[in-house]
N, C-alpha and C positions, 0 to 999 in steps of 0.2 A: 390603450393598454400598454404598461410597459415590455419594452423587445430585451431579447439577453442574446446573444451571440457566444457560444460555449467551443473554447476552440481544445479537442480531442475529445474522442470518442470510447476511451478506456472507461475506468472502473469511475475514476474520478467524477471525468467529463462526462457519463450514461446518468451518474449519480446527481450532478450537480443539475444536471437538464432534467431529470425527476421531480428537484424538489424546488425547481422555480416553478416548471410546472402546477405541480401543488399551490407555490405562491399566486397563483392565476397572472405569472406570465408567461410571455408567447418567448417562445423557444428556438433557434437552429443549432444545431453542433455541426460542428465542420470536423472532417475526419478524413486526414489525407489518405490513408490505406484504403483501397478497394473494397474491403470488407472489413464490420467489426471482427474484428481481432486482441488475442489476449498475448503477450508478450509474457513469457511464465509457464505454471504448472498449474502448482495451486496454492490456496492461501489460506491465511485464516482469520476468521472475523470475529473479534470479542463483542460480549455485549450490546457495548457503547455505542458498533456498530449495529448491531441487531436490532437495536430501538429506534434509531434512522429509520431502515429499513420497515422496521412495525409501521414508524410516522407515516412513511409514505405507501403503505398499505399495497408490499412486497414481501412482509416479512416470513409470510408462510412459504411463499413460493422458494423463497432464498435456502427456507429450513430444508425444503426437499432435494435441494442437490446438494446438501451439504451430512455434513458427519460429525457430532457432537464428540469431540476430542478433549485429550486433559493436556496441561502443561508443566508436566513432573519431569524432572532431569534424571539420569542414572549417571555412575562413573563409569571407566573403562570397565570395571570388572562388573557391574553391573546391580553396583546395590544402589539404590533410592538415596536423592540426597531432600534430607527432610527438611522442612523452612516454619519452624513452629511460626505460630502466632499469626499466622493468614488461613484463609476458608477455602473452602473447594471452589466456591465460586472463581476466586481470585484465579485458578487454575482451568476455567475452564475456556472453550473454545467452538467456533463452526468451523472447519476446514470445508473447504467447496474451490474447485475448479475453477479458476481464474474465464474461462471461455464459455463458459455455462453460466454463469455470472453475469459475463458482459450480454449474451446474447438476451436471457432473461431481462435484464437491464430495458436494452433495446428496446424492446417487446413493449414493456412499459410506458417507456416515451414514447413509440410511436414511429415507424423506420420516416413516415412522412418530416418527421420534424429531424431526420438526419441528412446529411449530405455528404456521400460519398466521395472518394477518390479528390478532395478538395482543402487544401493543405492553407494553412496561415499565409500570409506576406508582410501584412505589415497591418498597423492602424491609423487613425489619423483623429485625432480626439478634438472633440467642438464641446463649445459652452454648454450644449444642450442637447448630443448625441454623440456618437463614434462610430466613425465611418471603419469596416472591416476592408482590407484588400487580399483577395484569397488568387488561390494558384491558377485557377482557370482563368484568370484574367476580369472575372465577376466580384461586385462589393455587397456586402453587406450593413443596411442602415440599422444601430439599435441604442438603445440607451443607457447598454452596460453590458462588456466583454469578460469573458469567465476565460483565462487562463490555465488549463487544465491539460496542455501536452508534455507533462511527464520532464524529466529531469534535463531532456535538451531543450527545454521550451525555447521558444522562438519568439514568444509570447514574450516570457520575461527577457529575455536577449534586448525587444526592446523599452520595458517599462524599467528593467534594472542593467545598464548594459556593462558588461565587465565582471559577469559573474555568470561564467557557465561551469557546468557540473565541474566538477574535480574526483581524479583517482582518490578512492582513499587508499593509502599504499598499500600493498602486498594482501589485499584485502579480496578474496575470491570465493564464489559458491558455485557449486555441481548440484544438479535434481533432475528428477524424472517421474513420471507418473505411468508404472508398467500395468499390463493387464497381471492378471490374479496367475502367479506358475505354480510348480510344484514346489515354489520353496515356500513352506509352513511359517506363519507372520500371527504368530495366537496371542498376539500384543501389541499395542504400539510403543514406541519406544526412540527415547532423545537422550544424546549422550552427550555428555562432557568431557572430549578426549583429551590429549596432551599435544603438545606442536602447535599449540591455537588451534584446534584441529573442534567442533561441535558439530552434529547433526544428527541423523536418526531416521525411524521409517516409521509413516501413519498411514494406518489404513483407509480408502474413501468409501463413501457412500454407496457407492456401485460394486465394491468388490475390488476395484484395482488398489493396488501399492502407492504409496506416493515417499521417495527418499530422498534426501536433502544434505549435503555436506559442506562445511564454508572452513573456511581457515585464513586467520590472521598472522599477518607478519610470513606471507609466506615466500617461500622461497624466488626464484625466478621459474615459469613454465615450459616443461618439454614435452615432447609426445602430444598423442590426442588429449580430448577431453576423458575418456574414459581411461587412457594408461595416468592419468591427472590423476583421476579423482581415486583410481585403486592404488596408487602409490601414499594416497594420503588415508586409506578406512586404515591403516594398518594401527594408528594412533587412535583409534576409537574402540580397540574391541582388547583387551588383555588377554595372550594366548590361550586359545583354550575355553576361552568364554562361550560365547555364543555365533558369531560369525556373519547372521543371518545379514545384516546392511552389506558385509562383502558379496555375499552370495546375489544378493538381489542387483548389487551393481552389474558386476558378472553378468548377469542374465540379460542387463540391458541392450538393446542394438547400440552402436555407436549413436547414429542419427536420431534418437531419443534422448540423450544428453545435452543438457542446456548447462550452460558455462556462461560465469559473467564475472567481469571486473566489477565491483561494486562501487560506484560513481556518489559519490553526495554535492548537495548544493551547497555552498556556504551560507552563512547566518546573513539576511538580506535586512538592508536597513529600511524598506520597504517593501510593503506587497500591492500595493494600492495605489493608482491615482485618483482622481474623480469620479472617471467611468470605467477602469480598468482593474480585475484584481489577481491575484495568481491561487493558486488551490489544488493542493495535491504536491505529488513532487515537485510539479513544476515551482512550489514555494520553499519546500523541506525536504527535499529527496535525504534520505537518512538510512543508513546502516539495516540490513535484512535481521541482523540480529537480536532484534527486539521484535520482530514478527509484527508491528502494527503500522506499517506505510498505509494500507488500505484503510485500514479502520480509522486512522487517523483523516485520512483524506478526504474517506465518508463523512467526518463529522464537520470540516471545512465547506463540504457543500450544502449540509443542510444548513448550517448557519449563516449560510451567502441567502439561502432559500427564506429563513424567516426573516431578517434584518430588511433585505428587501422589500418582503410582506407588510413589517410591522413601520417603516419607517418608508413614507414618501416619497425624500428625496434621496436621489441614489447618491451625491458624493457624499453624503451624512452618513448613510446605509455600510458604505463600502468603508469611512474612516472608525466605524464602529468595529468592524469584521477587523481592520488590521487591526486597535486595538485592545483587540479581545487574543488573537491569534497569534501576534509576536513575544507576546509573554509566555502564553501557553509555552509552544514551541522551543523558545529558551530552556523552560522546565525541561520538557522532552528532552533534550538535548545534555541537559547535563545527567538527568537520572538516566538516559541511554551513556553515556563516558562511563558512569560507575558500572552499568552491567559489563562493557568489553574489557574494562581495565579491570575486572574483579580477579586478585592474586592467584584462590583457588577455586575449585569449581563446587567448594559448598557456598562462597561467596557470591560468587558470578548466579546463583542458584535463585539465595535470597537475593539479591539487587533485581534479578527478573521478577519476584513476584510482586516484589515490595512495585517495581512499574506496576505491573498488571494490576497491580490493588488499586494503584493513586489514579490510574489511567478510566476502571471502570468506574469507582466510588465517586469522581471528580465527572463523570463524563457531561457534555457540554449545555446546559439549560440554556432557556432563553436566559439573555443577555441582563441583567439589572438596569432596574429602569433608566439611572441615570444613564448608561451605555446608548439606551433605545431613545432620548431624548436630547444626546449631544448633537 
């Protein structure tokens, strides 16, 4: 039986060790943190990923911690910005809890097939296996390593070395996921402010709030995260509008507020050796602002999971995955440039859905044969 070594234990690495599984191979994820853990709030899953999920016969479970959301923009002042000529569907979404996700994940695969508190070191690649070396000073024998530890990979550090994450400049997001207050939320609601200033507030599944603010080209940072991020709703609401994302920050505790530099990977002239591939951030970590890291990284693992399946030999398997994937990706990449560089915010509006269109309508089949026969 073919073995896979899946190195993180996120959304990615839960997902990719699911759908080797499925493939009927044998499985371990290594996962240096002591427990699965989500790094985040929450997220959102289109389609594209929702049919992963159906494949690997999760998909109902997924739908229940999650909350069936639109992706319409508003301006400061609060009118709808319209994008004729695309469908509701194009608009639609699952928001679910980043840690509710992984944990459900988990469950799936099997905690047996996880290994805790046991971090990457290094690998060591043979003509006819790949030896893993992990942090407890223990190896791991398998016939093909899944690179799935997120934007610092370690992984890629050493299959691509000279290209670790990068700031993208002045480029920062604030969120939080509050429990339900008295501040009245009889909508969701994403806006398009001024300053580079975007964000907004969706309601979850459960009742709690989930609000989200990023801004580009920003300034340099002073004060906490929370005098941050109210210095910056003031470019999201036109006096007098509505208020409520202020109000709901406000309410936040400090220690509820998550802040982050947004880090991206550069464009990798490889993902793939023989027996080694990357997947997820760790191959594309890319800008929040297009909302599909997950979804996207979801569909890098199921197509590790069928290529595997459908084709014998793994460095065949793996040179078909990259590619099929660095093309993709390219695409990605530049129809994400046109959504952050869009002038105004009826522009930046349509560039997002016109993604979300090409993203679900394209999402990823099996591979054409001649792919499946290289």
């Amino acid at each position: 039986m073919t073995r896979a070594v899946v190195i993180g234990g996120g959304i990615v690495g839960l997902t990719a060790g699911l759908a080797l599984r499925h493939a009927g191979i044998e499985v371990v994820i290594c996962e240096r943190a002591p427990e699965i853990r989500a790094a985040g709030a929450s997220l959102g899953l289109w389609a594209n990923a929702l049919a992963v999920f159906d494949d690997l016969a999760v998909g109902e479970q997924v739908r229940s911690i999650g909350a069936p959301t639109e992706m319409y923009f508003h301006d400061p002042a609060g009118r709808p910005l319209v994008t004729p000529g695309f469908s509701p569907e194009d608009h639609q979404y699952l928001l679910v809890h980043r840690a509710k996700l992984n944990d459900l994940l988990a469950d799936a695969v099997g905690l047996d097939n996880i290994r805790l508190a046991t971090g990457f070191t290094a690998y060591e690649e043979h003509a006819d296996h790949v030896t893993v070396h992990l942090s407890d000073g223990s190896t791991e024998d398998a016939d093909v390593v899944v690179g799935a530890d997120g934007a610092y990979s370690a992984v890629r550090g050493q299959l691509v070395p000279g290209t670790p994450a990068q700031e993208h400049p002045g480029h920062h997001a604030w969120r939080a996921v509050i429990p339900a207050t008295g501040i009245t939320v009889p909508e969701d609601r994403l806006i398009l402010g001024t300053h580079g200033c975007r964000g907004g507030y969706i309601r979850t599944y459960d009742g709690s709030v989930y609000w989200l603010l990023n801004q580009f080209d920003s300034p340099p940072l002073t004060g906490t995260a929370k005098q941050q991020v109210l210095e910056r709703v003031v470019h999201m609401d036109e006096e007098g509008h509505d208020g409520t994302l202020a109000r709901l920050i406000a309410a936040t505790p400090e220690e509820m507020i998550l802040h982050n530099q947004i880090m991206l990977v550069p464009p990798l002239p490889h993902w793939v050796s023989a027996r080694v591939a990357l997947a997820g951030d760790a191959a594309h970590a890319m800008s929040p602002h297009i909302t599909a890291g997950a979804t996207l990284g979801i569909e890098d693992a199921a197509l590790l999971g069928r290529l595997l399946a459908r084709i014998g030999d793994v460095p065949a398997a793996l040179a078909a995955y990259q590619a099929d994937r660095i093309p993709r990706y390219a695409h990605v990449a530049r129809l994400s440039a046109e959504v952050e560089h869009a002038p105004t915010p009826e522009q930046f509006a349509r560039h997002y859905v016109a993604f979300s269109h090409w993203m679900i309508t394209d999402r990823q089949r099996s591979p054409r044969k001649n792919q499946v026969d290289a």
